[in-house]
N, C-alpha and C positions, 0 to 999 in steps of 0.2 A: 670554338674557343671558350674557355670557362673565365668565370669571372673574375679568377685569381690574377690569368695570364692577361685578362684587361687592364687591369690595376697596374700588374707591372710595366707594360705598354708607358702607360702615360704618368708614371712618375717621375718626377725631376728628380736630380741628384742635388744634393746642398755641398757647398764649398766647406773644408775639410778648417779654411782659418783664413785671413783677411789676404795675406798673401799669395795661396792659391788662386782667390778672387782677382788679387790686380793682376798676375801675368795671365789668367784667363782673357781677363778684359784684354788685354793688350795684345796678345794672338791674334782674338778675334778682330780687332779693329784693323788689325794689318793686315787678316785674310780678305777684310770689306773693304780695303785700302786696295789689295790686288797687290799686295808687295811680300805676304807669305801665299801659299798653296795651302789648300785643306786637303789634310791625311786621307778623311774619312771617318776619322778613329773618333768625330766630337758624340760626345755622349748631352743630353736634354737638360739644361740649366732651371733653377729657379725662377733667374731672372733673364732677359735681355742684355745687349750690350748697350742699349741707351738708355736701360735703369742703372746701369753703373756710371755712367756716363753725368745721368742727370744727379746721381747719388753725390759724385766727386764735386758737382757743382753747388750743388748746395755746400755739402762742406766746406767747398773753400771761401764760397759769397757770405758764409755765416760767420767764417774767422776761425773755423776749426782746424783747417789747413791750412797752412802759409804757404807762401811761394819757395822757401826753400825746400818745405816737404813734395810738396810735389816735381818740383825739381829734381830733388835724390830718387822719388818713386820711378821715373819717365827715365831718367838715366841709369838706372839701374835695373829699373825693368825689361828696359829695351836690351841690356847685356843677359836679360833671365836668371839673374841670380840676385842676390840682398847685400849690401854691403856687410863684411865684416869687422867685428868690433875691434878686434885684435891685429885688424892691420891697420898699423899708424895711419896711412894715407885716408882710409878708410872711416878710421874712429868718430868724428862728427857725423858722417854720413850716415852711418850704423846709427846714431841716438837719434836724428832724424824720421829714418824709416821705422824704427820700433815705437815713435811717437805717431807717426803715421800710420802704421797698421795697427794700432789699436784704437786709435781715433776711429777709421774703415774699417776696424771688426764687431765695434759697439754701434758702430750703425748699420752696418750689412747684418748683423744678428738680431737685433731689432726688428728688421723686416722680415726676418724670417729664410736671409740665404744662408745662413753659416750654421752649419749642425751643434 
């Protein structure tokens, strides 16, 4: 095996934006829950699911996050999709999670998971 095909062996892949990142975390926590199934298809992370985990907690112990953001993140994560702005029902939850994933994108890039 040559050294190129080592290197790509053991590189992680970085999360594409902070959103990618929560419904990652949130798969995998349900696959360690025993309440989804693993495809097979996971590809090698950055980080762990208890560096997001400990990531989410400091932010919200800091005051970064509130409890309604993570509220909309958990509810809406758990549906795998983002609230939309443009549905009335929606519309708060949408300014929410766009306060939320960029609060989790300036900190997850910071450590170096977000390309």
């Amino acid at each position: 095996m040559t050294s190129q095909n080592t290197q790509n062996i053991y590189t992680a892949d970085k999360f594409q934006n902070a959103e990618q990142l929560w419904f990652w975390f949130l798969y995998s926590k349900s696959v360690q829950n025993g309440f989804a199934r693993n495809r097979g298809t996971s590809m090698r992370r950055v980080c762990e699911v208890l560096d997001v985990e400990t990531l989410i907690t400091k932010l919200y112990l800091s005051g970064e996050l509130t409890d309604a953001q993570l509220d909309v993140m958990k509810r809406f994560g758990n549906r795998r999709r983002a609230p939309h702005q443009y549905i009335w029902a929606e519309n708060r939850a949408a300014a929410l999670w766009d306060s939320a994933m960029k609060t989790l994108n300036n900190a997850a890039a910071a450590r170096g998971w977000i390309e």
